[in-house]
N, C-alpha and C positions, 0 to 999 in steps of 0.2 A: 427868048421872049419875042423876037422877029417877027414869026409866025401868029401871035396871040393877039386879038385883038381887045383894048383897052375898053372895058364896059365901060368901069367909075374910075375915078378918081379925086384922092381928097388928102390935101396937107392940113395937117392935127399939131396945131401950135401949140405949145407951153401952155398947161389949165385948163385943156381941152381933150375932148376924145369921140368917138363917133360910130353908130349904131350903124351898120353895113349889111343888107341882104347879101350872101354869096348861100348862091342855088347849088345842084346837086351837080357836081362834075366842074363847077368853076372855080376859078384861080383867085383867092386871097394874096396881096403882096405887100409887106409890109417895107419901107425902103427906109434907109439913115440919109439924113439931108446933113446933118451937120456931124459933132466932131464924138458919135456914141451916145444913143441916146434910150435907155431902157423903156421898152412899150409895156404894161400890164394889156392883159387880154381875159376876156369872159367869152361865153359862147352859148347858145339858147336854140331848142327845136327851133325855126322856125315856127310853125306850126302849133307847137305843144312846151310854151316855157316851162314848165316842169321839167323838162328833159334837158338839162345845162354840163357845162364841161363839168369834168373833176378830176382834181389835183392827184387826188389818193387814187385815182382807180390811174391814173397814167403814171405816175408815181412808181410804182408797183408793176405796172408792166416795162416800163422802159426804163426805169432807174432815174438817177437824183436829177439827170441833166439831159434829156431827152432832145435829139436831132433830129439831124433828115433822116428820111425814113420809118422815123416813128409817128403811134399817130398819136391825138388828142383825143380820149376816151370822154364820153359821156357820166354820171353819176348813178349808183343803182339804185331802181332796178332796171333801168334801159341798157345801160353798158353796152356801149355800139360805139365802133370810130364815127367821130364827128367828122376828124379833117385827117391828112397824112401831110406830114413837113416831107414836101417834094424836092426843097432847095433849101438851102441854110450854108451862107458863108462865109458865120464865123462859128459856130455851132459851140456857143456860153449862151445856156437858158438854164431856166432855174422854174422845179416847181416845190418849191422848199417853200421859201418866205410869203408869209402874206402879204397880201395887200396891203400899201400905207392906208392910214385916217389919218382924221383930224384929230382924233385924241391921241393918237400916239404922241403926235407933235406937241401937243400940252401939256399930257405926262410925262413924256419926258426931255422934253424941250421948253417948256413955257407959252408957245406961240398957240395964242389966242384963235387965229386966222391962218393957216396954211393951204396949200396947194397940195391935192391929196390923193392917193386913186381911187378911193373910195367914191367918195365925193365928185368925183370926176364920172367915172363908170357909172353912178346911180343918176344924172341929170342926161348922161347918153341912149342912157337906155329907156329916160321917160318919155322919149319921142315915141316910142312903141306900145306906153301903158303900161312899165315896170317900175317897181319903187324901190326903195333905196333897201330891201330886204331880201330884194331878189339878187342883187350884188355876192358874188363867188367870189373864193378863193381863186387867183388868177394864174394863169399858165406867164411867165415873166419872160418875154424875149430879151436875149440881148446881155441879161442880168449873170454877171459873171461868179461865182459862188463856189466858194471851196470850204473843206471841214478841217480844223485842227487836232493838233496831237490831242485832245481833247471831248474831239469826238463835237465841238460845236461847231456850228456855221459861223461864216462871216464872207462881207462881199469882199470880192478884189474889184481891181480896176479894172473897167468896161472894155471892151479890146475893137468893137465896132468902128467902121470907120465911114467915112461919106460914103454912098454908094455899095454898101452890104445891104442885103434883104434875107427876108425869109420867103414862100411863096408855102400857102396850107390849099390842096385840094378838097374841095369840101363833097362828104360821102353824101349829104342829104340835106334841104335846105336847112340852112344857119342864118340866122343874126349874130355876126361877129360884133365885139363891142374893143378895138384896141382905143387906146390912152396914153398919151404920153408922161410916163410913172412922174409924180408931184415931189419923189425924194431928189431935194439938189445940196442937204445937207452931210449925204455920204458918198459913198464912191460909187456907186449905183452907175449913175450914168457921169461919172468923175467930175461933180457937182456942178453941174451947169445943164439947165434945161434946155432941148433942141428942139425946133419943130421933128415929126415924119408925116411920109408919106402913104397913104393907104389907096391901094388899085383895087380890085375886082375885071380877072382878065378869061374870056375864052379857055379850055383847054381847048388843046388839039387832041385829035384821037391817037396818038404815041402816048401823050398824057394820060389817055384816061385805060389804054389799053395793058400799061405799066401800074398806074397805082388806086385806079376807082375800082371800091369793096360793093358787091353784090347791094342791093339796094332791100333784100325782103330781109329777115333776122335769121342767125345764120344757126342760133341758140336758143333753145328752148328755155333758158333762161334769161335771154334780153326779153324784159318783160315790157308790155305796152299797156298804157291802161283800162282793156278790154280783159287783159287780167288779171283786176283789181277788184276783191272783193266789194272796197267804196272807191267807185274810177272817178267820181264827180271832185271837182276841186274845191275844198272846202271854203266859203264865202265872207264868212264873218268872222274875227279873231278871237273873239270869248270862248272856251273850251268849255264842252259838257260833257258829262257822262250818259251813252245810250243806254236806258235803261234796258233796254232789251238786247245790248251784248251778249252773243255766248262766244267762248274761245273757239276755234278752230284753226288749228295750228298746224302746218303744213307738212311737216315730219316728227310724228309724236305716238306712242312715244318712243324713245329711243330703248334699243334692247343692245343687251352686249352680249357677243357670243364667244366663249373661249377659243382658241387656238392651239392642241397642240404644237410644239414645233421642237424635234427629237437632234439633241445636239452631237456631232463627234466628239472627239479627245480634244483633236482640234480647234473646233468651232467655239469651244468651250475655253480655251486656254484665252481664244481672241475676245470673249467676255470678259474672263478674269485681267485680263489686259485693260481694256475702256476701263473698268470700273477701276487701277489704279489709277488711270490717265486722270478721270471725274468727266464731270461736265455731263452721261450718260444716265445717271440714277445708282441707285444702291440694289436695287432688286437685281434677278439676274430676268427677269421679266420685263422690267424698265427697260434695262441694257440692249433688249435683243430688240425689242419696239422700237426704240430710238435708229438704233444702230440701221433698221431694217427702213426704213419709212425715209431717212437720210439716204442709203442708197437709193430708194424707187424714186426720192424729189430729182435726185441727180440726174439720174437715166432713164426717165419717164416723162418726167413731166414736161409739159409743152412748152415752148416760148412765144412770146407775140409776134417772132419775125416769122414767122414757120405760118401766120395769118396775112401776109403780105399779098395783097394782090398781084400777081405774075411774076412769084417766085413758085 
């Protein structure tokens, strides 16, 4: 960080959280001031609020707990890296749990009045002309989260310490929205609210030469709203119906075309096999679908590091 020089900077006390431009190629840095302190974080086109993080599409690419080196995907139909975690060091994030509210706190706690991310995140981001509906599901730094023999969630204890950060390059300008998470009655941030601190720094060109993603769309499915059949953002909240609707549906319709596919004694015996095992289907047509589509996911399909810039 020697090298980088400090555009912003802003400590985000208890109740508070703050709407941040980071441009295309610059350094997000989130930092712990005190003893563990869980950030919620949202994220917005610049340019095109429409265009905000999502939990599920990074979810899904990076798995339950996503680090350095992952990035922060957009919602579809844009689906583009927003940002790439370049540094993370203690690397417990969580894109499982939602965002606290204030009703949570009510229903299931009584409190009338709490401190909440919700409510936090929606008056950050009204400095920019967002209202409290444009508020996402948040990417949770910090937030330490394991699953049970049971297959449920639940948090552990925070593991941050003074002086850990995260640092997100941002692929194309963002409005980052972090917040210092409002739960202090779990273990979240090991109940006691702390300030952080939020930078906006320089990259250097090592930085941008290792992890900044091509700036045009890389996919003819990141879609922009030039191809949207209604691109206009819709103004008023009352819903109607056009009467002059007609469908037009983008892959329609769907046809199915059979497959021989001619078995050995073999290949045959390894059906009969699955279908006692289960799990595969009853058909011997089910079986060999499954069976066939589970090998190509395995040995074909792509992963998100294999999209890495300057790997």
């Amino acid at each position: 960080m020697a090298d980088r020089e400090v555009l912003y900077e802003h400590v985000m006390e208890p109740g508070t959280g703050k709407a941040v431009p980071v441009m295309r190629g610059q350094i997000l840095r989130i930092e712990q001031i005190g003893n563990g302190q869980c950030a919620d974080f949202n994220a917005f086109n610049l340019h095109d609020y429409k265009e905000y993080f999502h939990t599920g599409r990074t979810r899904h690419l990076h798995g339950l707990f996503p680090a350095e080196g992952d990035m922060l995907w957009s919602a579809p139909p844009r689906e583009r890296p927003m940002f790439t975690i370049i540094r993370d060091t203690v690397g417990t994030n969580d894109v499982q749990y939602p965002r606290c509210t204030g009703f949570l706190y009510e229903y299931q706690y009584g409190f009338e009045q709490h401190t909440n991310c919700h409510d936090i995140l929606a008056e950050s981001i009204r400095e920019y002309g967002l209202t409290p509906d444009d508020v996402h599901d948040s990417f949770n730094f910090w937030m330490h989260v394991g699953v049970d023999p049971d297959e449920k969630l639940y948090i552990k204890r925070m593991m941050a310490k003074p002086g850990d950060y995260v640092e997100l390059l941002a692929h194309f300008d963002v409005l980052a929205v972090p917040n210092v998470c409002g739960a202090d009655i779990f273990s979240t941030s090991n109940f006691e609210l702390k300030p952080l601190k939020v930078q906006v720094l320089a990259s250097t060109e090592a930085d941008r030469d290792q992890w900044l993603q091509p700036e045009e769309r890389q996919y003819r499915n990141q879609r922009t709203p030039e191809d949207f059949k209604l691109s206009r953002i819709k103004a008023d909240r009352e819903l109607a119906r056009d009467d002059g609707y007609q469908a037009d549906w983008p892959v329609y319709p769907i046809v199915k075309q059979p497959v021989e596919v001619p078995l050995s004694e073999g290949e045959y015996a390894m059906v009969e096999a699955l279908r006692r095992n289960g799990g595969f289907g009853e058909e011997d047509t089910d079986i060999v679908r499954h069976a066939f589509f589970s090998w190509w996911i395995e040995h074909y399909m792509r992963g998100p590091k294999q999209h890495h810039a300057g790997e």
